[in-house]
C-alpha positions in Angstrom: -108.8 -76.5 163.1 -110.1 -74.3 160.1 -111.2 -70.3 159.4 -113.9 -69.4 157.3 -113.6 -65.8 155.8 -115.8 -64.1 152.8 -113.7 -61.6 150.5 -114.8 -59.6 148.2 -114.0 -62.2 145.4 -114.1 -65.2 146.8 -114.8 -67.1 150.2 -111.8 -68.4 152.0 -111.3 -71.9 154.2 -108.2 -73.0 155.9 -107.2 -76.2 157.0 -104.9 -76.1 159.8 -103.0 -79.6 160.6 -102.8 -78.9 163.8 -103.4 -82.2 165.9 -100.9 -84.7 164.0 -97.4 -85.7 165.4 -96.1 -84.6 161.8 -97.7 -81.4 160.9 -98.6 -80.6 157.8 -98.4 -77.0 155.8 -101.5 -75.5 155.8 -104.0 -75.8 152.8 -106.6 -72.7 151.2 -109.2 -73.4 150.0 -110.8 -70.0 147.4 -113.8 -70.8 146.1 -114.5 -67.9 143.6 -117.6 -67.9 141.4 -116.3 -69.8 138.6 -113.4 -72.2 140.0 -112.2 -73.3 143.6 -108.0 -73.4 144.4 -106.4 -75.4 146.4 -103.0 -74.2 147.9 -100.5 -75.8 150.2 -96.7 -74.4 150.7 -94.3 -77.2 149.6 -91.2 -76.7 152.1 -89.3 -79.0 149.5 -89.4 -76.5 146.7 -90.2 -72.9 148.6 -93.5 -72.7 146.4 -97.0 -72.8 147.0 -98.4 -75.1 145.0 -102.1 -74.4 143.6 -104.7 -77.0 141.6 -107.9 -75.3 140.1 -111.1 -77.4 140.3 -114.4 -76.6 138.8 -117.2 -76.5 141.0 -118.4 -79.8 139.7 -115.0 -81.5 140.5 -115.7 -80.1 144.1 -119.1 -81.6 144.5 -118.0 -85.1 143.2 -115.0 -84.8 145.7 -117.5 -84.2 148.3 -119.7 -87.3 147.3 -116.3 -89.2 146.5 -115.5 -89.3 150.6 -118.9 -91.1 151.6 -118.9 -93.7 148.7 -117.5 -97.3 148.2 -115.0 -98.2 145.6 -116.8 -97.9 142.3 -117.1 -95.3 139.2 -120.1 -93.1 139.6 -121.8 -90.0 137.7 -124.4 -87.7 139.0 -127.9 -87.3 136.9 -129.1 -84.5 136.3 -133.1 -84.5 137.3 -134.7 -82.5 134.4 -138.5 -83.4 136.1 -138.1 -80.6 138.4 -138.8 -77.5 137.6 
């Protein structure tokens, strides 16, 4: 399961582990203009733990999930216009 809300700042996606016999803390996801954070709770330490990605990181996550073992780079197509 997973909510989708837009802030003011930043649009806001949580994962909710909520079919697994072990359940997992949720993760937010706040993808602002210039970065996207990730954040799960880490019951081991009491803290919420946060990465910040770029937006490029993001879309080669994305791609990462669909591909085959392998070390890839996206083009850039300058033909368009």
């Amino acid at each position: 399961m997973f909510t989708i809300e837009h802030e003011f700042d930043a649009s806001v996606i949580t994962l909710v582990d909520d079919e697994a016999t072990q359940l997992m803390e949720d993760v937010t996801i706040n993808i602002f203009a210039e970065c996207v954070t990730v954040e799960q709770f880490d019951p081991r330490t009491d803290r919420v733990q946060k990465i910040t990605m770029s937006h490029n990181q993001i879309r080669d996550l994305a791609a990462a999930l669909d591909l085959p073992e392998g070390v890839y780079r996206f083009s850039r197509d300058d033909s368009e216009t």
